[in-house]
N, C-alpha and C positions, 0 to 999 in steps of 0.2 A: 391515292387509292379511293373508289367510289364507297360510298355505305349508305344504305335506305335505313340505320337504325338513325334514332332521334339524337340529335344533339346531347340532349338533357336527362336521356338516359346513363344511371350510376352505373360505371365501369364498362359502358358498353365500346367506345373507341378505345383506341391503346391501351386494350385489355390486362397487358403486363406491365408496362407501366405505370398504370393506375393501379391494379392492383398490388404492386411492391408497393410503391407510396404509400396506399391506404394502408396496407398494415403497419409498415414501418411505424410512421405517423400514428397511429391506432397502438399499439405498443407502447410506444413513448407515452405517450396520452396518459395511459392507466399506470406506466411505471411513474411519472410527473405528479398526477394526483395523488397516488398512493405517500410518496414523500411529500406534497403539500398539503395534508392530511396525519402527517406521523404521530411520534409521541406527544402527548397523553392520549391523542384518539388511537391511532393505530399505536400501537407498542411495542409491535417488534420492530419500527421505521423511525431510526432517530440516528439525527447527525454525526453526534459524534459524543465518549463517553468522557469523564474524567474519575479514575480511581485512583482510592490510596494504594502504596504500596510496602505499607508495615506492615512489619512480620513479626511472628511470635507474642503476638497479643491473644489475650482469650477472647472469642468468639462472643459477638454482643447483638443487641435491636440497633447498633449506631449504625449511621448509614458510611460505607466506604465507598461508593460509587454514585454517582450522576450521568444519569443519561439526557442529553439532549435531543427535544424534538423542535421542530419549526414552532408551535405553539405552546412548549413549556417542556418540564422537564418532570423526572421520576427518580427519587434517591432510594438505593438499596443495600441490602447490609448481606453480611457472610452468610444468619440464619436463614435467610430467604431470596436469596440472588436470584435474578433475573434468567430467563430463556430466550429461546430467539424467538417463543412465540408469547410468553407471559413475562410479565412484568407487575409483580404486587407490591411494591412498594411505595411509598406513599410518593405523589402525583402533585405538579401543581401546575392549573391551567386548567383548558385553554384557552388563551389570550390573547390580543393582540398587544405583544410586549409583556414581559412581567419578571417581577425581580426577587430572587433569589432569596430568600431568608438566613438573616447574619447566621443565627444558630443553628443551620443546616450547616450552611459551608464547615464552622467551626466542628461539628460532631463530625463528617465528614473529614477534615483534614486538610480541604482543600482551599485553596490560598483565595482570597476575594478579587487579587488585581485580575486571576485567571477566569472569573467567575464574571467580572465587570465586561469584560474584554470577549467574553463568549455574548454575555447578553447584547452586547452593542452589535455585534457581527450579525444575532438572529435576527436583528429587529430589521435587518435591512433585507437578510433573508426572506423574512417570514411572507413580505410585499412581493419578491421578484418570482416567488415559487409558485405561488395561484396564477402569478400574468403569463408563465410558460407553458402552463400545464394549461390555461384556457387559448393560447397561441396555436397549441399544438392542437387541440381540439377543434377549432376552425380548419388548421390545415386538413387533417385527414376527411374531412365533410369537402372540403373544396376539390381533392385529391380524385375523389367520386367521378368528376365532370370535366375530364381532360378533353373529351370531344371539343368542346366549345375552346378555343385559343386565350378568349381575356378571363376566363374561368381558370384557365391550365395557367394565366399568368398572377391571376391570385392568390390562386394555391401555393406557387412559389413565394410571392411576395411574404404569405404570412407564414412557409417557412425561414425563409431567411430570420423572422421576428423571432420566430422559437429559437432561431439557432444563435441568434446573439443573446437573447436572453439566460437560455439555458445553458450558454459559454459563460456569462456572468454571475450564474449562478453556482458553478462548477467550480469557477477561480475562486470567488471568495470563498466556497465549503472551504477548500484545498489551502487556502492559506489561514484560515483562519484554525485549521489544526498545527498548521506549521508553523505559523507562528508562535503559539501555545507552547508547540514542543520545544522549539529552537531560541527562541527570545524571551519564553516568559517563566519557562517552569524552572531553565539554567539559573534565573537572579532570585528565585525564590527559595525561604528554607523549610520546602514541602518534600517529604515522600510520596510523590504522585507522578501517574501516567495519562497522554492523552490519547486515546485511541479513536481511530478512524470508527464510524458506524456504518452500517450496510444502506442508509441514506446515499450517502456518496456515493457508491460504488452503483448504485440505483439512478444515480445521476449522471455517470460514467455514462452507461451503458444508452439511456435515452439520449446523450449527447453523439452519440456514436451511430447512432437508429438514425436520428437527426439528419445528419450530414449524410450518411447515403441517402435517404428519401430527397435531400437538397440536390441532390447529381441527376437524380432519377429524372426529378421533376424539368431539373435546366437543360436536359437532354429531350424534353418534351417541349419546352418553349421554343427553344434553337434548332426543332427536327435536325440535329447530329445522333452522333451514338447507334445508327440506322433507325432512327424515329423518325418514321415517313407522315407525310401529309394525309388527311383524312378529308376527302370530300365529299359531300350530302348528295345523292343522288334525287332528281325531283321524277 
């Protein structure tokens, strides 16, 4: 097909195309940030919790919960527990990397192998989560300029990088709770739970954005999919 618009005008060729991509893409972006950004900064956006699960105590300032964020974590207690949008309990970070204090875990409840074995999984986290979320921020800019062909094959290129990344970053959220659950909490003699945080499921969802915007775009590389050829008219 002829077209007098410019190459290098944003979303002006394969208007639907480009424009699913960009949002797609543009979506993930801000759901990626927003979890590479979580708790201590944001507070309602943290990985993953660990609470006690003693019962029949009287209600105290000790902390029975931990929340994990990519840059530290927030311990909260029964008088003042946590929301999904507030979080007052006392905070530590953000860092890059940082280690749990003995006598938290202890007033908490909560076992230190569980605690060692959560830090060691964030630290690897905390580096993969800003390189997805700036991955993905280049793709949706590139997403823009499918007119142009070595444009429309960049754009792919650095989704593909979002999508391995942020598949890397998925698998380890994902086992590093299951593991917790299944291998570490069974040999320990804690009353505690590890619960999933609305981080992951945050990370689900931009994994999932992800791979369609990756269909989209290789259905633009390979004009398949009825993604016709665009040429410049002089």
């Amino acid at each position: 097909m002829k077209s007098t618009v410019p190459l290098h005008r944003p979303l002006a060729h394969h208007s639907f195309v480009s424009s699913v991509a960009f949002f797609l893409l543009f979506v993930a972006f801000i759901i990626l940030l927003f979890v590479s950004i979580s708790l201590p900064i944001v507070k309602s956006v943290y990985l993953l919790s660990v609470q006690s699960t003693l019962t029949g105590q009287v209600p105290t300032n000790i902390a029975t919960e931990l929340r994990f964020g990519v840059w530290g974590l927030c311990a909260s207690s029964v008088l003042d527990p946590p929301t999904w949008l507030t979080n007052d309990g006392e905070c530590f970070g953000p860092a890059l990397g940082y280690n749990i204090p003995q006598n938290l875990t202890d007033l908490a409840g909560v076992s230190p192998t569980i605690v060692q074995a959560v830090e060691e999984g964030l630290l690897v986290v905390l580096v993969l989560h800003p390189i997805a979320a700036g991955f993905s921020f280049l793709a949706f800019l590139a997403a823009c300029f499918l007119g142009s062909h070595a444009f429309a094959i960049f754009a792919l290129i650095l989704t593909v990088l979002t999508v391995i990344v942020t598949t890397t970053v998925l698998a380890i959220d994902l086992a590093l709770v299951i593991i917790a659950r299944n291998k570490i909490i069974p040999a320990i003699p804690y009353q505690i739970q590890v619960l999933f945080g609305p981080g992951i499921w945050m990370i689900l969802t931009a994994f999932v954005l992800t791979w369609i915007a990756l269909v989209f775009l290789s259905a633009r590389v390979c004009y398949c999919c009825g993604v016709t050829r665009w040429v410049c008219a002089h």
